[in-house]
TORKOL-4160 file (C-alpha; in steps of 0.2 Angstrom, whole numbers, padded with zeros to 4 digits, m for minus):
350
<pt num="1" X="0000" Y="0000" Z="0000"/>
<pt num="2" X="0009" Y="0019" Z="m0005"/>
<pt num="3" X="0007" Y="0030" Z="0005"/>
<pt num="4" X="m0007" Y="0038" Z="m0004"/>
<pt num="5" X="m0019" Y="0024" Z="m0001"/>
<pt num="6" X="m0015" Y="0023" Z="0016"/>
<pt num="7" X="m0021" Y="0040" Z="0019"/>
<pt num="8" X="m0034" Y="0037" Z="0012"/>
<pt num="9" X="m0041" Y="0022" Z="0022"/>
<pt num="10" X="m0037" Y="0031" Z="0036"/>
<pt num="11" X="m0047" Y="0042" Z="0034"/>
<pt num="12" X="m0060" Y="0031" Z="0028"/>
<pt num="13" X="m0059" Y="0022" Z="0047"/>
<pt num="14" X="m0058" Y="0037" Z="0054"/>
<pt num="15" X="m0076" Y="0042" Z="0047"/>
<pt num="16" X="m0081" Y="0025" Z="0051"/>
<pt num="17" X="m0080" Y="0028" Z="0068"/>
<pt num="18" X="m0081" Y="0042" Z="0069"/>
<pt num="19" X="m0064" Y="0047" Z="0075"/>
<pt num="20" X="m0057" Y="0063" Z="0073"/>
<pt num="21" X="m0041" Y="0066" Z="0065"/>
<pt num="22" X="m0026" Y="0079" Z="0067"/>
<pt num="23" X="m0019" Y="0080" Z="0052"/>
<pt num="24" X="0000" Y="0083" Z="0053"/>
<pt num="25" X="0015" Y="0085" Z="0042"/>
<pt num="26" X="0031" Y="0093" Z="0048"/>
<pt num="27" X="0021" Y="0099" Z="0063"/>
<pt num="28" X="0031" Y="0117" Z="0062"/>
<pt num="29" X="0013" Y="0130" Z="0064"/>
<pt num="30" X="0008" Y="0118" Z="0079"/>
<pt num="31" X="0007" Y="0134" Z="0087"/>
<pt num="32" X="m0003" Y="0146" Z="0078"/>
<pt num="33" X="m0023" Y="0141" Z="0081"/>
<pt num="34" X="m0031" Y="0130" Z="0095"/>
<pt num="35" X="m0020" Y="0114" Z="0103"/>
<pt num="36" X="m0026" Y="0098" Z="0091"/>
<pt num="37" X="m0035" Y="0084" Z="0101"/>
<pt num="38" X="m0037" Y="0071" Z="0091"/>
<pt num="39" X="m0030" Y="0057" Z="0086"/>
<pt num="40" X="m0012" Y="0059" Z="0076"/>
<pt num="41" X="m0013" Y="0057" Z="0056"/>
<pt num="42" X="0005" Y="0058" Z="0050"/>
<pt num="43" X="0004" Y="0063" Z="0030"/>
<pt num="44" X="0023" Y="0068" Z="0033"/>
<pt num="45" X="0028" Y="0052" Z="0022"/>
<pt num="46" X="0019" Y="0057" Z="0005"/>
<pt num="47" X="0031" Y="0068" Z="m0002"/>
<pt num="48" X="0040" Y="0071" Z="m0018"/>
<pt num="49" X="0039" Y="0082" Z="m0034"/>
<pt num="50" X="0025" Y="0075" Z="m0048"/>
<pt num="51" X="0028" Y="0086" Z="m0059"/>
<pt num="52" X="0040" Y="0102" Z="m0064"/>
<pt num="53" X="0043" Y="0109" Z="m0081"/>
<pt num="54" X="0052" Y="0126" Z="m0077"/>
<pt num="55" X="0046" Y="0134" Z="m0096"/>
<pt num="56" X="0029" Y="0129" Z="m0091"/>
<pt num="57" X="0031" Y="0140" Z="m0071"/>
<pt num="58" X="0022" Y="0126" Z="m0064"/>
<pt num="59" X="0026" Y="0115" Z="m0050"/>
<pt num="60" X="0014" Y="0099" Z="m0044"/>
<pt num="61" X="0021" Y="0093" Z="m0026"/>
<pt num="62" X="0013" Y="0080" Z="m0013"/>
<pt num="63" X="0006" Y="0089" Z="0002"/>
<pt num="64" X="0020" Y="0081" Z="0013"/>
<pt num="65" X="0034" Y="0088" Z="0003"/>
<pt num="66" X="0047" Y="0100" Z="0013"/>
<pt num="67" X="0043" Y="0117" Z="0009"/>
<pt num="68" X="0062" Y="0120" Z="0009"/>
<pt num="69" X="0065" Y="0105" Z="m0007"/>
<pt num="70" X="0054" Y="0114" Z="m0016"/>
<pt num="71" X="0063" Y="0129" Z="m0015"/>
<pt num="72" X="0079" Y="0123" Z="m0018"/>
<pt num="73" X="0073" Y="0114" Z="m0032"/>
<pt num="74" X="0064" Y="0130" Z="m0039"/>
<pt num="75" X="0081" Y="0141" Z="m0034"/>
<pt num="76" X="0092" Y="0128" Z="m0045"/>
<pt num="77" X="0080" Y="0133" Z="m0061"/>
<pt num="78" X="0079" Y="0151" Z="m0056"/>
<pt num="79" X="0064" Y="0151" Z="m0049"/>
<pt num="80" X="0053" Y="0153" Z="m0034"/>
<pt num="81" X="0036" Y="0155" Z="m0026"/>
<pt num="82" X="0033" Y="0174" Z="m0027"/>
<pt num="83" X="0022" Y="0172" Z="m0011"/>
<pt num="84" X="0036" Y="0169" Z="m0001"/>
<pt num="85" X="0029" Y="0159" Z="0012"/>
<pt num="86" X="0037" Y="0156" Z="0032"/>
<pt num="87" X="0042" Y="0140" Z="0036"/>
<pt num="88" X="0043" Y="0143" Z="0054"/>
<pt num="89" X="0056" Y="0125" Z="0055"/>
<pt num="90" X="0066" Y="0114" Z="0040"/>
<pt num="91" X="0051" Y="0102" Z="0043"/>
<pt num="92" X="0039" Y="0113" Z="0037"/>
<pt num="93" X="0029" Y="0105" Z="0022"/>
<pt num="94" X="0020" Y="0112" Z="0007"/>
<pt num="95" X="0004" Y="0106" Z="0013"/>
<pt num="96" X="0004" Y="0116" Z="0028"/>
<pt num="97" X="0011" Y="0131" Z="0020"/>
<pt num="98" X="m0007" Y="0130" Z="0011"/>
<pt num="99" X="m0017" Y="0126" Z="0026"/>
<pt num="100" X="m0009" Y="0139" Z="0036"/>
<pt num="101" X="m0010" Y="0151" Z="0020"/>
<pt num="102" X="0004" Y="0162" Z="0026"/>
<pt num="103" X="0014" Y="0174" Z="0014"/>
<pt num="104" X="0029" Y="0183" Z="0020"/>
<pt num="105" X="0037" Y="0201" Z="0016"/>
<pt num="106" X="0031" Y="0202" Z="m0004"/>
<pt num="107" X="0016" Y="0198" Z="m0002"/>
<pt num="108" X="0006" Y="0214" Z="m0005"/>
<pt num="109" X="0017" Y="0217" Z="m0021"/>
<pt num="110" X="0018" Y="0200" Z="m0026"/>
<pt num="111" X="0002" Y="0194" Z="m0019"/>
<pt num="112" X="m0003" Y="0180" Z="m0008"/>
<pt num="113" X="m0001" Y="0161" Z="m0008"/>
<pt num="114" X="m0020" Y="0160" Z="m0014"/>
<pt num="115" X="m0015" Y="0172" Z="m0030"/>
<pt num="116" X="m0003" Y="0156" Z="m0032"/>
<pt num="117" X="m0014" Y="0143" Z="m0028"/>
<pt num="118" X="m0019" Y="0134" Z="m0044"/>
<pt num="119" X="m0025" Y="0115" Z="m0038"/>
<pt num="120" X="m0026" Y="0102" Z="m0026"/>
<pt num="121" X="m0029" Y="0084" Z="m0023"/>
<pt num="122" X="m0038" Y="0080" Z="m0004"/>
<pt num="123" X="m0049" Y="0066" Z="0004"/>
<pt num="124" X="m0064" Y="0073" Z="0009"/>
<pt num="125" X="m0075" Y="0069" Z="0022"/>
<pt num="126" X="m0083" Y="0058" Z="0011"/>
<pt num="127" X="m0066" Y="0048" Z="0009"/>
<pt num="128" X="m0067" Y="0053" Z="m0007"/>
<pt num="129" X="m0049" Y="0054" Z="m0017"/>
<pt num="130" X="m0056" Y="0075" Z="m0024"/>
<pt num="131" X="m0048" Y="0085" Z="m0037"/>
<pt num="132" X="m0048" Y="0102" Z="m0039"/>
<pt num="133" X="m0043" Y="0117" Z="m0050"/>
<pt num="134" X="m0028" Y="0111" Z="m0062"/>
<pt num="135" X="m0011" Y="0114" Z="m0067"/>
<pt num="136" X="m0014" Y="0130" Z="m0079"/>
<pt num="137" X="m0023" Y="0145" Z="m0075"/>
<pt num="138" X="m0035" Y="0142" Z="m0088"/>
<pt num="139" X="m0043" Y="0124" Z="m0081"/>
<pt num="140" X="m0049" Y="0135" Z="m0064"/>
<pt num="141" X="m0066" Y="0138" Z="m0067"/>
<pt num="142" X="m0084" Y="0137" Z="m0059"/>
<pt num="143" X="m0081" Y="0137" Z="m0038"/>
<pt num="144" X="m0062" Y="0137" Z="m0036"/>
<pt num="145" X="m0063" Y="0126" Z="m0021"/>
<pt num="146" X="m0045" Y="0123" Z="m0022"/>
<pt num="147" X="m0043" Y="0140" Z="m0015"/>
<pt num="148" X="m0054" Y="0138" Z="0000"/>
<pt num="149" X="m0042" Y="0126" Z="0006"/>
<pt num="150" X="m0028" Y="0138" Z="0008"/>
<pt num="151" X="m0028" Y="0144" Z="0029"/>
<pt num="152" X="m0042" Y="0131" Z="0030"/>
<pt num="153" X="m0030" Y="0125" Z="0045"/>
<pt num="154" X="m0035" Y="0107" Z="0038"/>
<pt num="155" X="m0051" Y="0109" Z="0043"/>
<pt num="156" X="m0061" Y="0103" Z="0025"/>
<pt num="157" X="m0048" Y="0087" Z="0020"/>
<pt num="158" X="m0031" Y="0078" Z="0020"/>
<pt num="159" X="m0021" Y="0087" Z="0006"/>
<pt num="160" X="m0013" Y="0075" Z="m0008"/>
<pt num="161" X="m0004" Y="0086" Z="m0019"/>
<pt num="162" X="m0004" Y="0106" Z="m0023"/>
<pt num="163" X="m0001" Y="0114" Z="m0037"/>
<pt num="164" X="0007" Y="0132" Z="m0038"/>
<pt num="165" X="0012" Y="0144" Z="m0051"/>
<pt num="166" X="0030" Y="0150" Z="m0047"/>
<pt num="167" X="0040" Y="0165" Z="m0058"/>
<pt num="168" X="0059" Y="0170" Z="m0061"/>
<pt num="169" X="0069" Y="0174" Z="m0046"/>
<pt num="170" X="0072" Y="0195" Z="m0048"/>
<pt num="171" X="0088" Y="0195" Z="m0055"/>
<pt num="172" X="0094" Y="0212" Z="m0040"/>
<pt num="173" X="0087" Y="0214" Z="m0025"/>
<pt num="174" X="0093" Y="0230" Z="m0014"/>
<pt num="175" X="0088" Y="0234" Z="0005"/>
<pt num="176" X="0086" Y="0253" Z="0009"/>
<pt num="177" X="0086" Y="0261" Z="0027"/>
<pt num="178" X="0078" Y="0277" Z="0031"/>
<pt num="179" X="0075" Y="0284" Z="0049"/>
<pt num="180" X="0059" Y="0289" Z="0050"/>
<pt num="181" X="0043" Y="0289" Z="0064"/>
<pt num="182" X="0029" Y="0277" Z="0061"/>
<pt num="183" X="0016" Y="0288" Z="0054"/>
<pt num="184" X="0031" Y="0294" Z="0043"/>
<pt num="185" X="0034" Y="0277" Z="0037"/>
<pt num="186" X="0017" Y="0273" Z="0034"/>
<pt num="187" X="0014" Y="0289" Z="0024"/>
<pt num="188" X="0030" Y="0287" Z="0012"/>
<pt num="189" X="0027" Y="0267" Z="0009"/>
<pt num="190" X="0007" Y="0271" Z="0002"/>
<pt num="191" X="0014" Y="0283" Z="m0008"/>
<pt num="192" X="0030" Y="0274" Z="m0015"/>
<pt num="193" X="0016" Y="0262" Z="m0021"/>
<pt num="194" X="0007" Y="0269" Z="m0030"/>
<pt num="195" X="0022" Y="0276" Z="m0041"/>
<pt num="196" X="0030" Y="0262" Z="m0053"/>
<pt num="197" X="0044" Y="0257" Z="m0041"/>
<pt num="198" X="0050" Y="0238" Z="m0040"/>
<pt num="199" X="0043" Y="0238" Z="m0022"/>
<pt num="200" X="0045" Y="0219" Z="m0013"/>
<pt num="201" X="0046" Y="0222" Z="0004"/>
<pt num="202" X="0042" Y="0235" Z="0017"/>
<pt num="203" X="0045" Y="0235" Z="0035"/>
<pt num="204" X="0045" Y="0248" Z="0051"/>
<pt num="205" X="0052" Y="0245" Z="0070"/>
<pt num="206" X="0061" Y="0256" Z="0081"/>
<pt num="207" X="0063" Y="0271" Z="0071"/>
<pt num="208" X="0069" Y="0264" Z="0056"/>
<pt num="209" X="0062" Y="0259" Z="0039"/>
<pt num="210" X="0068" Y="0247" Z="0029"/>
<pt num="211" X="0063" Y="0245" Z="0011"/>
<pt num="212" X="0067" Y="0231" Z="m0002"/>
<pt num="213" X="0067" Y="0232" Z="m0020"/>
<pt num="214" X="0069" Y="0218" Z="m0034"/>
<pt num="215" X="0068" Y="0217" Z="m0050"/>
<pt num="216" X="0080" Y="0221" Z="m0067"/>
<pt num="217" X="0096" Y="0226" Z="m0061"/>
<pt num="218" X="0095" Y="0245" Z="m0070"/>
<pt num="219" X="0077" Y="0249" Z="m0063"/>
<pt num="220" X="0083" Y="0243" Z="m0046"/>
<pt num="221" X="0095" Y="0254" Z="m0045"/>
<pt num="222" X="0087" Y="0267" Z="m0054"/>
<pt num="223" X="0072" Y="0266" Z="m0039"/>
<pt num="224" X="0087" Y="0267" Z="m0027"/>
<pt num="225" X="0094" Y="0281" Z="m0032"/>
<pt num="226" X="0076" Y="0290" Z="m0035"/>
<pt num="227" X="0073" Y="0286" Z="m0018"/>
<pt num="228" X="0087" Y="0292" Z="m0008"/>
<pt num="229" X="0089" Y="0281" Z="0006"/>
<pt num="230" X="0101" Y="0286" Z="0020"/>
<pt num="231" X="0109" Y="0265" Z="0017"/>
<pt num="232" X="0108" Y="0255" Z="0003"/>
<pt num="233" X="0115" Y="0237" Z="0004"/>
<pt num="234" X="0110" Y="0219" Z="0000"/>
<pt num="235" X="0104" Y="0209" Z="0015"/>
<pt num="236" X="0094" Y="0195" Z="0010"/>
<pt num="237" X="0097" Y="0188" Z="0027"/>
<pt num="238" X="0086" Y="0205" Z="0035"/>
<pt num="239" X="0070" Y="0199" Z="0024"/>
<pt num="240" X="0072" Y="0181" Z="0028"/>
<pt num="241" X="0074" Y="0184" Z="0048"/>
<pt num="242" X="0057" Y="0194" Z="0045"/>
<pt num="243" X="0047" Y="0182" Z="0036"/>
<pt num="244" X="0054" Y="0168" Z="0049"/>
<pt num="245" X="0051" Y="0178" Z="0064"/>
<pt num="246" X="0069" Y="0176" Z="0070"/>
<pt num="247" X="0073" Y="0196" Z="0070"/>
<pt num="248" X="0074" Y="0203" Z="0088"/>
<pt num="249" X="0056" Y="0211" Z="0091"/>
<pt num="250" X="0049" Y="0192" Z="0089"/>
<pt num="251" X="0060" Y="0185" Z="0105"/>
<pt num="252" X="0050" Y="0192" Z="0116"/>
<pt num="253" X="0040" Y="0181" Z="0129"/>
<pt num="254" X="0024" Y="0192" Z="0129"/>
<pt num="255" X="0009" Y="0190" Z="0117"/>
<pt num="256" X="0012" Y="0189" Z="0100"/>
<pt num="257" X="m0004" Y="0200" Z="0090"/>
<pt num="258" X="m0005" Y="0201" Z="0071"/>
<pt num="259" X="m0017" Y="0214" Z="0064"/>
<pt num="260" X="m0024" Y="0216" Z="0046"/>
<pt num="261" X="m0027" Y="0234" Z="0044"/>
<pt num="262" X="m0029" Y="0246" Z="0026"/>
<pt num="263" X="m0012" Y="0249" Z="0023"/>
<pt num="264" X="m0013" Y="0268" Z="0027"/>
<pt num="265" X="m0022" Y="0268" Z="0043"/>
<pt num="266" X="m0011" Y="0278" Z="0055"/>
<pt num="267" X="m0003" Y="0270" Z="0070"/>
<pt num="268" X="m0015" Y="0261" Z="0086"/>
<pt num="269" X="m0017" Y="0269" Z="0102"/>
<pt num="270" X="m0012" Y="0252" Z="0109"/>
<pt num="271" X="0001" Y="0249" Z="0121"/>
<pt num="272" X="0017" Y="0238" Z="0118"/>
<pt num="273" X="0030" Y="0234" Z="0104"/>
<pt num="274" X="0026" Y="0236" Z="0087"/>
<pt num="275" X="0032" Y="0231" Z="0071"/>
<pt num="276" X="0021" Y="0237" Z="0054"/>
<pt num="277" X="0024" Y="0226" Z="0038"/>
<pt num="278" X="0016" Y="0226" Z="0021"/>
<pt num="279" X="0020" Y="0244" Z="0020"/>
<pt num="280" X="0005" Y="0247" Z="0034"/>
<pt num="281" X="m0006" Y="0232" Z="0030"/>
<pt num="282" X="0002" Y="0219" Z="0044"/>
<pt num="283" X="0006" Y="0225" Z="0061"/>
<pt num="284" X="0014" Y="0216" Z="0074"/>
<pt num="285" X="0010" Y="0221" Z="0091"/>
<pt num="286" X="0020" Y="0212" Z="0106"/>
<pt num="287" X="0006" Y="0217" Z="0120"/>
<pt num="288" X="m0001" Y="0212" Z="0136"/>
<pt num="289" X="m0018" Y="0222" Z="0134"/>
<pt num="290" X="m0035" Y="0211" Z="0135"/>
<pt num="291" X="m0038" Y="0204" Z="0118"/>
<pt num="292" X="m0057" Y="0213" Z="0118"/>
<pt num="293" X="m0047" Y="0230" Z="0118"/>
<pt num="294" X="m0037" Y="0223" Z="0105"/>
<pt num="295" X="m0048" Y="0216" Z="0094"/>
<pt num="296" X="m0059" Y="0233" Z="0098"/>
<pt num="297" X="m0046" Y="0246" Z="0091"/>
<pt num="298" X="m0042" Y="0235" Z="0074"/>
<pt num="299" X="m0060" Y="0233" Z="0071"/>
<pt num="300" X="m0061" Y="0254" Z="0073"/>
<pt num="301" X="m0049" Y="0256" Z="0059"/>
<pt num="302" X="m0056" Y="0241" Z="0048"/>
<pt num="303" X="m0047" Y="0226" Z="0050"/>
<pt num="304" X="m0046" Y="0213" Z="0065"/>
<pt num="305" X="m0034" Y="0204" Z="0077"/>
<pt num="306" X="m0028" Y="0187" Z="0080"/>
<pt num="307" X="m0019" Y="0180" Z="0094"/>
<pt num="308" X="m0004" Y="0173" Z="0083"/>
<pt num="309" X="0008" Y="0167" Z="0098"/>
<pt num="310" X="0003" Y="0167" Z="0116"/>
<pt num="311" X="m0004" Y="0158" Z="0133"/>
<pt num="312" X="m0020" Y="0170" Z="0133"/>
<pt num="313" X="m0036" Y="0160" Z="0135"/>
<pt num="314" X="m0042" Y="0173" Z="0123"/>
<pt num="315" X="m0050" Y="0166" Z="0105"/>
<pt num="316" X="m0037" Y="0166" Z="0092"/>
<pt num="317" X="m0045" Y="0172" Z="0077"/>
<pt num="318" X="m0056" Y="0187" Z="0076"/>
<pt num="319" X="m0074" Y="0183" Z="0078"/>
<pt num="320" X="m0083" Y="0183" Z="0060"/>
<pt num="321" X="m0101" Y="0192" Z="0058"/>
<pt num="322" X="m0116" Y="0181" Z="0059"/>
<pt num="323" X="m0116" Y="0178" Z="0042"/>
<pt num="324" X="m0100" Y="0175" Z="0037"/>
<pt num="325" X="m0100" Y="0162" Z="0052"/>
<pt num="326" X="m0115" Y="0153" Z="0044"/>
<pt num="327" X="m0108" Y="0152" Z="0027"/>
<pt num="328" X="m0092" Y="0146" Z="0035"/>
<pt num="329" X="m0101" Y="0132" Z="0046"/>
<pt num="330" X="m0110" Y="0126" Z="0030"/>
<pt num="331" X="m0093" Y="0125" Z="0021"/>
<pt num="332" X="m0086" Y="0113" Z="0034"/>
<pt num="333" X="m0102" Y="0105" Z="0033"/>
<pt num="334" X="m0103" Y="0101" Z="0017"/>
<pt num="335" X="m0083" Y="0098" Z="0017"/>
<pt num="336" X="m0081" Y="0087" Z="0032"/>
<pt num="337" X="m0101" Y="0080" Z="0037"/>
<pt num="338" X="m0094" Y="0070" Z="0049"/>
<pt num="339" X="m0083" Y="0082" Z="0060"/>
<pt num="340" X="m0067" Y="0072" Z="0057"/>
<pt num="341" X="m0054" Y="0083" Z="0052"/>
<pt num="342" X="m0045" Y="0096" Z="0065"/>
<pt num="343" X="m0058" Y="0098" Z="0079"/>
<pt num="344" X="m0057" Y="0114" Z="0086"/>
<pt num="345" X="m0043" Y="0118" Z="0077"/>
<pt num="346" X="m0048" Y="0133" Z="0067"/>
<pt num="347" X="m0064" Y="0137" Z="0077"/>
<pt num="348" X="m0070" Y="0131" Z="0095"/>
<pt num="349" X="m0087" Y="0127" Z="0089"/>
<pt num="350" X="m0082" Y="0114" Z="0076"/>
């Protein structure tokens, strides 16, 4: 039996009995969402590459597959996923990426892993080996259910295999330092972007912005230049320590808040540590506040709050309007009828 089958006659069992299933690959994001408690289903094993023609910028992977193969794989042709996704660990897999649905630094520019997100193969909740989307843009049609699995937290099947669009690595990237307040920063970066600049990163803390730019060599450092930052360097290692969380503002023992906000929202009269990403979008907030104050100020300026790392009893994710809670309870329904994958993972009601 490969490793597929066996998969998928777990999961079969599981529905069966009725016994719920944690579904777990390199086990890397065990922290982000509500403690698993259920029984342990390993899909570590099914990994590999299915397929990859670099002319075609399309890459078909197993959803066990390290998220770091890929990428050396991809970096060997020249190539990457533009999405830039944490790993958060060496063990992370591609099929947590997707259920986790993370995207690191270039994302606003760039877009997200969903923009990237082209098929799947699962096991539903029917034990049912599904297919969704394709391998070219042009086979996504109807209800692109594929894309609903992406921070799904595993909560609607057992990925198989994914399938992404990936593009040419930039041939230039520079990193530029400005000192500068937060509103300061905030202000220049929604400007900069709308102006035809190769724009790939954005990140504030402490008094100091740090832009990256990537791209053609000569309109790299044409933007450079146009931009006149006090430092210009190249520091891919700044970039990776942000999108891993390894940089010194996340060492910090106290609560771990990630807020989603319009980018040109002005600084939160919230207490603690801050770190802005995404050029104003993403703000990190290291903060021992009640999460109802927290969630209350993101809501006032349009976005919400989730409780990314932390020993607060507080909800994790930001509680959805009525509706939008209904049409997600009858998504997992239809997805998972029985209740067997992730219990509670994604959602303490189901």
């Amino acid at each position: 039996m490969d490793r597929q089958d066996f998969i998928v006659e777990a999961v079969k069992d599981a529905i069966e009995l009725r016994q719920p299933v944690d579904i777990q690959g390199g086990n890397s994001k065990a922290f982000y969402g509500y403690p698993a408690t259920a029984e342990l289903l390993d899909v570590s094993g099914h990994s590999g590459i299915v397929e990859y023609d670099p002319g075609e910028l399309v890459i078909t992977c197993r959803a066990g597959s390290r998220l770091s193969d890929i990428q050396a794989t991809l970096r060997e042709n020249g190539q990457h996923l533009p999405f830039e996704p944490p790993g958060f660990g060496e063990a992370a897999t591609i099929g947590g990426t997707v259920a986790c649905g993370f995207s690191g630094p270039r994302r606003p520019w760039a877009g997200s892993l969903r923009d990237y997100l082209l098929g799947v193969k699962m096991v539903s909740g029917l034990g049912e080996v599904m297919q969704f989307g394709g391998r070219v843009m042009k086979n996504v049609a109807g209800y692109d259910i594929s894309r609903l699995t992406a921070g799904s937290m595993g909560t609607l099947g057992v990925l198989l295999e994914t399938s992404f669009k990936v593009l040419p690595l930039p041939a230039v990237e520079l990193t530029l330092d400005f000192e500068c307040s937060q509103p300061e920063a905030i202000q220049r970066v929604n400007q900069w972007s709308g102006q035809p600049l190769p724009l790939s990163g954005a990140c504030w803390w402490q008094g100091k912005l740090q832009i990256r730019l990537s791209g053609a060599a000569t309109e790299v450092r044409r933007a450079a230049q146009r931009l006149q930052a006090g430092k210009v360097r190249e520091d891919p290692e700044t970039w990776r320590d942000l999108r891993e969380q390894r940089s010194d503002f996340f060492a910090g023992s106290v609560d771990l808040w990630r807020l989603s906000l319009p980018p040109a929202s002005g600084p939160l009269d919230l207490a603690g540590d801050c770190l802005v990403d995404w050029g104003g979008a993403q703000r990190w907030y290291r903060t021992g506040l009640p999460a109802n104050e927290i969630r209350e100020r993101a809501a006032k300026a349009g976005g919400h709050a989730t409780l990314f790392r932390g020993q607060s009893a507080a909800e994790r994710f930001h509680p959805l309007p009525a509706a939008l809670q209904q049409v997600q309870d009858r998504i997992k329904k239809a997805m998972d009828p029985h209740g067997v994958f992730n219990p509670h993972r994604m959602s303490l009601y189901w």
